[in-house]
C-alpha positions in Angstrom: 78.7 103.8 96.4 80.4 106.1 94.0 81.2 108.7 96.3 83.0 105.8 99.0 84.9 104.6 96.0 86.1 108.2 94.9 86.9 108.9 98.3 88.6 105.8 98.7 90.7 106.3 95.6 91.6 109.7 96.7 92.7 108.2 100.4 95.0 105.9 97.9 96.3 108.8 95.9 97.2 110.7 98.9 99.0 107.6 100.6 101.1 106.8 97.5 102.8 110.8 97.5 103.3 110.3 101.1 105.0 107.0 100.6 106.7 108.7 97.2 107.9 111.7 99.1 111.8 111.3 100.5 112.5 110.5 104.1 114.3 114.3 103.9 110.3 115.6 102.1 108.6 114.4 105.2 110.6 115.8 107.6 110.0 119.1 105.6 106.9 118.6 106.0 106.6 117.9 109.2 108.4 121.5 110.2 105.8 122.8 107.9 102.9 121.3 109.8 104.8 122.8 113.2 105.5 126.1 112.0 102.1 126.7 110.4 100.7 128.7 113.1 103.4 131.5 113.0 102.3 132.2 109.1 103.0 130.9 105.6 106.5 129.2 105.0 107.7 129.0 108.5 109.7 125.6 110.3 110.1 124.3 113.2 113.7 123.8 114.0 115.2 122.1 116.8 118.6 123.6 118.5 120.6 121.7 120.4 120.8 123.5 124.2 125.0 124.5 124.1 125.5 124.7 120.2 124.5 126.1 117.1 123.4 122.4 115.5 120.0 122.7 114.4 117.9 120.3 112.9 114.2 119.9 111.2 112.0 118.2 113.6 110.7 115.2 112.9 107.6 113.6 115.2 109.9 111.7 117.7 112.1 114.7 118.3 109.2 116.8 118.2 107.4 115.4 121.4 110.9 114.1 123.4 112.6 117.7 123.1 115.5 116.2 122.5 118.1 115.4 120.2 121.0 112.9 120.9 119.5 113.0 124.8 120.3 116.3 125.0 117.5 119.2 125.4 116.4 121.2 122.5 115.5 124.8 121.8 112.3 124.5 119.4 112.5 128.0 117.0 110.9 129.5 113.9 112.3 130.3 111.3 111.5 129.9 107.2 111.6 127.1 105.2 114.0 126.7 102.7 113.6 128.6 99.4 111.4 131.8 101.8 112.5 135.3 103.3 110.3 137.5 105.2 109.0 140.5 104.3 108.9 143.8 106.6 105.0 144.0 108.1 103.9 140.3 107.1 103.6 137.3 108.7 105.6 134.0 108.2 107.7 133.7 105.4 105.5 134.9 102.3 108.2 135.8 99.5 110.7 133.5 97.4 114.3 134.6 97.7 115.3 135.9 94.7 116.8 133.7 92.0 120.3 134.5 91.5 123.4 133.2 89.8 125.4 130.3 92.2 128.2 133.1 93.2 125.5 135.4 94.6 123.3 132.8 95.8 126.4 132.1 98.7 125.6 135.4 99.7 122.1 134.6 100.2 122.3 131.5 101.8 124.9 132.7 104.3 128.3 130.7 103.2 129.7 134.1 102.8 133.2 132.5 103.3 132.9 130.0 100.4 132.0 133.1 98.0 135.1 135.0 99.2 136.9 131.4 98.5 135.3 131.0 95.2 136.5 134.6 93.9 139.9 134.3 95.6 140.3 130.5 93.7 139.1 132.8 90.2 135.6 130.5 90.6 133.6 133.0 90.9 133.4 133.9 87.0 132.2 130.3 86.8 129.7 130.0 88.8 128.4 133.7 87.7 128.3 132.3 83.9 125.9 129.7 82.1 125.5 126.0 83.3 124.1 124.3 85.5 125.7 123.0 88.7 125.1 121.8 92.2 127.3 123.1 94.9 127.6 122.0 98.5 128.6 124.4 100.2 130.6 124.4 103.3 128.6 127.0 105.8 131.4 129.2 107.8 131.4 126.9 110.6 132.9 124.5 108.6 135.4 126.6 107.1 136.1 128.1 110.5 136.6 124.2 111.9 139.0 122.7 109.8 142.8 122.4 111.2 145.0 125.5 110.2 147.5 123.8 109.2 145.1 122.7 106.2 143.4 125.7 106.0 146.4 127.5 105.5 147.6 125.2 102.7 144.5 125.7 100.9 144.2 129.5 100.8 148.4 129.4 100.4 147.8 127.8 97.0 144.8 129.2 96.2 144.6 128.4 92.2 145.1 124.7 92.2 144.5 123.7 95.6 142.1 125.6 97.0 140.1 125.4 93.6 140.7 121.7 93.3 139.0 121.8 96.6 136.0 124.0 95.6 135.5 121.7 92.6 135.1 118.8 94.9 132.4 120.2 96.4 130.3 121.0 92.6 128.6 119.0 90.6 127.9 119.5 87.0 124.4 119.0 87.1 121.6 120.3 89.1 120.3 117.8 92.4 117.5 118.5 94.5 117.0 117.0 97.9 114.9 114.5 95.9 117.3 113.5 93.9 120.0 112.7 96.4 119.0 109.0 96.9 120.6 106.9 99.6 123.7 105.1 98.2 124.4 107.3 94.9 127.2 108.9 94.2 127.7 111.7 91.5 130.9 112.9 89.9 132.5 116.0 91.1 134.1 118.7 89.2 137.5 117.9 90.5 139.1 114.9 88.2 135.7 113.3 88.4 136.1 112.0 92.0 132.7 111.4 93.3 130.9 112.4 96.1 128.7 110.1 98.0 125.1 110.4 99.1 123.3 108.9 102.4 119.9 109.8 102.8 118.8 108.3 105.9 115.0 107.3 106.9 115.3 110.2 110.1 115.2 112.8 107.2 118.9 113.1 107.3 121.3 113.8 104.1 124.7 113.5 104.1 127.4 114.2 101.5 130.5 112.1 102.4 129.2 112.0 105.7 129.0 116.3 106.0 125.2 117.1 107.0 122.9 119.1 104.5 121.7 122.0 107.0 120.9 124.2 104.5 118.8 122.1 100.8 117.6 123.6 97.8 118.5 127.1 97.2 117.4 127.6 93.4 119.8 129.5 91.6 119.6 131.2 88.2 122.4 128.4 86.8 122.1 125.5 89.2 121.3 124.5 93.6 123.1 125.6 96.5 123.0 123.1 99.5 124.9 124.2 102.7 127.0 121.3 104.6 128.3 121.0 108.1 132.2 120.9 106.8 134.4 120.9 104.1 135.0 117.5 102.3 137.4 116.0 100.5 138.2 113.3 98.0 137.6 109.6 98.4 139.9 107.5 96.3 140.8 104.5 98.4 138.5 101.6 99.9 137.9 101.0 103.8 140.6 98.3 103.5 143.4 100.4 102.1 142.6 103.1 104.7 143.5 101.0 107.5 145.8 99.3 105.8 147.7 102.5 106.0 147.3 103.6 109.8 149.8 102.9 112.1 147.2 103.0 114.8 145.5 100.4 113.2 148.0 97.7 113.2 146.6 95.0 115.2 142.8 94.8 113.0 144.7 95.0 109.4 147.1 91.6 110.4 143.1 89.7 111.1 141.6 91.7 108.2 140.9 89.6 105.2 139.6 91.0 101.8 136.2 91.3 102.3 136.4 95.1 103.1 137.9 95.5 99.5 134.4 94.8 97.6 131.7 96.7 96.9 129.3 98.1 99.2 128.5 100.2 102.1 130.0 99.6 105.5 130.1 100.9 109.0 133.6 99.6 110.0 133.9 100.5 114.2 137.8 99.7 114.4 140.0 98.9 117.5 142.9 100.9 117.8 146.2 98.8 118.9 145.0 100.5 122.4 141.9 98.4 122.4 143.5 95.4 121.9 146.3 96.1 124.5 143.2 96.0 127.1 142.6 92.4 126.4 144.1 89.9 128.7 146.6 87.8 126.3 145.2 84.5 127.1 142.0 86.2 125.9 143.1 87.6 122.8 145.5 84.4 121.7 142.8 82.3 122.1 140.3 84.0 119.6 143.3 85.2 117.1 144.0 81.3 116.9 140.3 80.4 116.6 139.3 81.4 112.9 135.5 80.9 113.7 135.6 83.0 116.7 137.9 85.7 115.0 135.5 85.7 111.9 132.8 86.6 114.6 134.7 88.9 116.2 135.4 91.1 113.3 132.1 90.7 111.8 130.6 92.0 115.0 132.9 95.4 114.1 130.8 96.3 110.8 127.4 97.1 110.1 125.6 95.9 106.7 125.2 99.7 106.0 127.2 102.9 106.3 126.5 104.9 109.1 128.1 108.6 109.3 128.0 109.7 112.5 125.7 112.9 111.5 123.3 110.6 110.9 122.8 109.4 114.6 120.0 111.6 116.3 118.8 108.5 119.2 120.2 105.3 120.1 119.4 103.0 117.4 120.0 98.7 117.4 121.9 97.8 114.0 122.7 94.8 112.4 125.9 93.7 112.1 127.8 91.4 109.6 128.0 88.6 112.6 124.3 88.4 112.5 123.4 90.5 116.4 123.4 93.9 116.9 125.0 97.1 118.5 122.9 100.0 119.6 124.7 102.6 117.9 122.9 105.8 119.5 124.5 109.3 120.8 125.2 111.2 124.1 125.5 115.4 122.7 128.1 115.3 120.7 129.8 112.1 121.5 128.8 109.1 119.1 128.0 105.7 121.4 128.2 102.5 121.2 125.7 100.4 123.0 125.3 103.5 125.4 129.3 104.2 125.4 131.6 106.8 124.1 134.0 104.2 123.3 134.5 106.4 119.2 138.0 108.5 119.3 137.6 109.5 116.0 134.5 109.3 113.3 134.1 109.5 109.6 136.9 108.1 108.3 135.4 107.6 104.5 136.5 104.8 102.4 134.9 104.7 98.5 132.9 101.4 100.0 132.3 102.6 103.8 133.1 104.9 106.5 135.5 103.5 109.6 134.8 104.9 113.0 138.1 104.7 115.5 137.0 102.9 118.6 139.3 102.5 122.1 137.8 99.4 123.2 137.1 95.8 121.5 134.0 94.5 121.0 133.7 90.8 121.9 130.4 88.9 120.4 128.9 86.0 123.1 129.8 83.8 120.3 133.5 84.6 120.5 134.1 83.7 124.5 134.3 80.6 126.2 131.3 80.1 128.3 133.4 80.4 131.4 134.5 84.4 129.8 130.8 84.5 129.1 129.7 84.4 132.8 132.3 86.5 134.3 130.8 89.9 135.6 127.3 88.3 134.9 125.0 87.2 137.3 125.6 83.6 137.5 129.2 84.2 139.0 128.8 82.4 142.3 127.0 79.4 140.2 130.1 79.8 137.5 132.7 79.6 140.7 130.9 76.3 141.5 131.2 74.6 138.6 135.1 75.4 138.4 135.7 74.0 141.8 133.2 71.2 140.9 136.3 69.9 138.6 134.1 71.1 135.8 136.4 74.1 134.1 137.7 72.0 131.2 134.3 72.0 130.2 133.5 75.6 130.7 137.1 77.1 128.6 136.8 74.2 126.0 135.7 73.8 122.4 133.3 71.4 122.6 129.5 72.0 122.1 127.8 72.6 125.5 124.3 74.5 127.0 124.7 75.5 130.5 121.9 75.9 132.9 123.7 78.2 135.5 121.2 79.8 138.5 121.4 83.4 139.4 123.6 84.3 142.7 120.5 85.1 144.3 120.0 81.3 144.8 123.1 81.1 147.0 121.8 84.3 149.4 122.2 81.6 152.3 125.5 79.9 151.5 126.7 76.6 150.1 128.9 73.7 150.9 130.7 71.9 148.0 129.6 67.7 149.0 129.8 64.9 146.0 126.0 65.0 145.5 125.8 68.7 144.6 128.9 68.3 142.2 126.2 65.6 140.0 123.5 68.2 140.4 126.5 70.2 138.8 127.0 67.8 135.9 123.4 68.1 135.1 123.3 71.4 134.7 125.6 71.3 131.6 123.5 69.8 128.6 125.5 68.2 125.7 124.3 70.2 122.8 124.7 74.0 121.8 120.9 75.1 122.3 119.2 78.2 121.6 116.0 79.0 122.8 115.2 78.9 119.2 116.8 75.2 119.1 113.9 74.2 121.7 110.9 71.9 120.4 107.7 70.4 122.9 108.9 66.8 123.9 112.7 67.5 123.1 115.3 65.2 125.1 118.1 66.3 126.1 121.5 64.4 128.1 123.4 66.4 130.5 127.3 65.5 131.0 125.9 63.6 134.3 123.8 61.2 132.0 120.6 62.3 133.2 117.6 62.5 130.4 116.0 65.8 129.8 112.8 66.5 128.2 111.1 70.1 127.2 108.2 71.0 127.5 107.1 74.3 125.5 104.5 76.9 127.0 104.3 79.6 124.9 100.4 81.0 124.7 97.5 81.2 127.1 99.9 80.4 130.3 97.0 81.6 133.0 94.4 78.5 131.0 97.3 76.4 130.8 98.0 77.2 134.4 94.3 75.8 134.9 95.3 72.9 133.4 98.4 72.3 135.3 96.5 72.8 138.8 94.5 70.0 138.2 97.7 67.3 137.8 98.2 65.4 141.0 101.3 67.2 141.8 101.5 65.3 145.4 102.6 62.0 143.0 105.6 63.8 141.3 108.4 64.2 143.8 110.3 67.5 143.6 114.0 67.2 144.0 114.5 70.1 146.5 118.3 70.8 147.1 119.1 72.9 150.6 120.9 75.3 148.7 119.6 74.9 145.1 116.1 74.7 145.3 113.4 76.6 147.4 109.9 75.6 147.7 107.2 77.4 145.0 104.1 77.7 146.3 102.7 75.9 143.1 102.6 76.1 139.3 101.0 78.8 138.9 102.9 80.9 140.7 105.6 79.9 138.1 103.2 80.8 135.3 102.6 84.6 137.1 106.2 85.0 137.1 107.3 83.9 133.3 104.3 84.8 130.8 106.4 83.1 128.6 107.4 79.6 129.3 110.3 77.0 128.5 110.8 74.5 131.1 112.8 70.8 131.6 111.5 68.1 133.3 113.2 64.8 133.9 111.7 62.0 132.2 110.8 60.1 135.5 108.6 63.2 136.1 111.4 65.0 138.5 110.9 68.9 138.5 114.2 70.8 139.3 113.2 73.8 140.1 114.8 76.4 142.1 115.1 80.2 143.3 111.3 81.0 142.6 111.5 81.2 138.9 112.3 77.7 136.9 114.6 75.2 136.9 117.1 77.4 134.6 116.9 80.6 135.3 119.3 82.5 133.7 121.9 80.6 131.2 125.4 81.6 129.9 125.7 81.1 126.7 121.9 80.5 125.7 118.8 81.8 127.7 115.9 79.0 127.9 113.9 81.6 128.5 112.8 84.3 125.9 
């Protein structure tokens, strides 16, 4: 018994420093594990097929081969803090512990050292202290426009050293210590830099990517970054209150973008609004609860740099649904489309991502906008020239129950009786799925009574069930057009494992293209 119980509290132990260790830790690890077989020290890193961007690998990436749907290169190569030595395997020796300024050197961000001495930083960093500096790697360096690059070096004590300052610390960070949300003060004025560390093992400083973490040196930690940042001094709201391109979003902006937090802003340019047909756009801009849900549908609840996207990913946003907010190489997408002109535009509270197109929420359009390029067009065309578009572009609270164009394969005539099948297809009240409840009634805009029934477990017993009603005493309104004949009930219950269906109170079953009586919605699906 004692031996289960100290194995036991062991298996505990061992689970609460996995769960301690950092999203960026496991990753580590991870490589470790992968890299194990080529000797002591050595990770597996993932490259990119077409660039140089290389990454850990984490489990996912590990057995998909593939990194923002792109294929991957898997290498070896050794962990941070490791060199090889001539005649061993793996990665058995420490590099050596230097000062900061030499430490560049080792690391490879040869062009910040030569930066460092030409800005007179180099007698800094060679000296006591104890800093943290993230340093740009040459590709970053080698990236930036010249027209800034050639300010920097033109100036080279003030700006180029106010520039190198940004990037330092005056205290030492590990990879541990970079939490998710924290923000440290730099060396430059106190300006601070900001910290994401995401769950895929990803750590960003203002949104540049760590690819190189925890280089000890004999005064402070070296940490290599994808490109050269700079300071952050305004909020999200004053940065697009400032851009020209921008003009459109900052007159429907209100204040909220001016607190405190940590957004993901995806803003239309004046282009994406242009695409809109006026009618469209007037309507929503003139509709504050529609233009609330429009802009909230524009920001996530957290801040999303675009190095941090590796796979599509579904994210909240303010407006309650989400966007899949994913990747295609180097393109950032949004729900699956390379919609983002320009990325990482940092705010002190955020980062905005330029977009060219506007997002419209479901909530936001009119449930005859809702249906158009949907599958319930032909339906949608009925109920307009049914007399019933008022109802379909108005404000007033409605459910339609539109059928799929597949139920018109064979071609319909608009008579007066199919216009009242019309009207009962459009309940009176805004219903979710959620909304639905066993025994509900509902009214349709014909006046016809609606009750649900709710079949949500077991369908195949309930099916039993079903099959033993005397279905030749409830009359099935069958329309030409409409309504095709189902063999029986539980053929319904093979298609839909998951039920919701109406029946009219006299026991009337509308049902109608092989599936039920609704099958596909505009504004609300019956069916989960």
């Amino acid at each position: 018994k004692m031996k289960h119980l100290t194995l036991l509290s062991l298996a505990l132990t061992l689970i609460a420093i996995c769960d301690a260790k950092s999203s960026y830790q496991s990753v580590l690890q991870h490589s470790r594990i992968r890299g194990r077989q080529h000797g002591p020290n050595v990770c597996a890193m993932q490259m990119i097929q077409g660039t140089n961007k290389k990454y850990l690998t984490n489990c996912k990436q590990w057995y998909h081969r593939k990194i923002c749907g792109k294929p991957t290169v898997i290498s070896y190569e050794c962990c941070p803090g490791y060199e090889k030595l001539p005649g061993e395997k793996g990665c058995p020796a420490a590099l050596p512990l230097v000062n900061i300024y030499n430490t560049l050197g080792v690391v490879g961000a040869t062009t910040t050292k030569m930066y460092s001495e030409r800005a007179q930083l180099r007698e800094e960093i060679e000296g006591p202290g104890s800093f943290t500096f993230f340093a740009p790697s040459n590709e970053a360096w080698a990236a930036l426009p010249t027209e800034i690059l050639d300010a920097l070096v033109s100036n080279v004590n003030i700006e180029l050293l106010n520039a190198l300052h940004y990037h330092m610390v005056n205290r030492r960070l590990t990879s541990e210590e970079l939490k998710h949300g924290s923000s440290f003060p730099s060396m430059y004025q106190d300006f601070n830099v900001h910290i994401h560390h995401y769950p895929n093992g990803i750590v960003t400083v203002n949104c540049a990517r760590l690819v190189k973490t925890d280089q000890h040196a004999t005064n402070g930690i070296v940490h290599v970054v994808d490109r050269v940042i700079t300071a952050i001094t305004n909020d999200v709201h004053s940065f697009i209150d400032t851009d020209e391109n921008l003009d459109t979003l900052r007159v429907s902006l209100t204040s909220m973008l001016e607190s405190d937090g940590h957004y993901t802003v995806f803003a239309p340019t004046n282009e994406a609004f242009e695409k809109i047909p006026p009618e469209m756009l007037n309507r929503i801009l003139g509709d504050p609860v529609a233009l609330k849900d429009l802009l909230n549908y524009h920001i996530l609840k957290n801040m999303h740099c675009s190095e941090s996207i590796v796979s599509g990913t579904p994210m909240e946003t303010l407006q309650g649904t989400v966007l899949e907010v994913g990747c295609d190489g180097s393109e950032m997408t949004l729900n699956g489309k390379a919609i983002i002109e320009k990325r990482d535009q940092l705010g002190t509270n955020g980062v905005v991502h330029f977009i060219n197109e506007l997002l419209i929420p479901d909530s936001a359009k009119t449930l005859l906008e809702l249906a158009q390029g949907s599958v319930v067009t032909t339906a949608t065309k009925m109920f307009v020239d049914a007399g019933l578009k008022a109802h379909l572009i108005g404000s007033e609270p409605l459910t339609l129950l539109a059928p799929q164009n597949e139920a018109f394969k064979d071609g319909v005539r608009m008579t007066d009786q199919l216009k009242r099948l019309l009207r009962n297809h459009i309940l009176k009240e805004q219903l979710s799925s959620k909304s639905l409840y066993h025994g509900q009634e509902l009214e349709t805009l014909g006046g016809m009574k609606l009750r649900v029934f709710v079949y949500r477990n077991d369908p195949y017993k309930r099916c039993l069930y079903l099959s033993k009603l005397h279905l030749d005493k409830t009359k099935i309104l069958k329309d030409s057009v409409l309504i095709s004949v189902i063999p029986n009930i539980c053929y319904l219950f093979k298609l839909c494992g998951r039920l919701f269906y109406l029946t009219v109170l006299n026991a009337y079953f509308f049902l109608f293209t092989s599936t039920l009586f609704f099958s596909s919605i505009l504004l609300h699906s019956i069916r989960d």
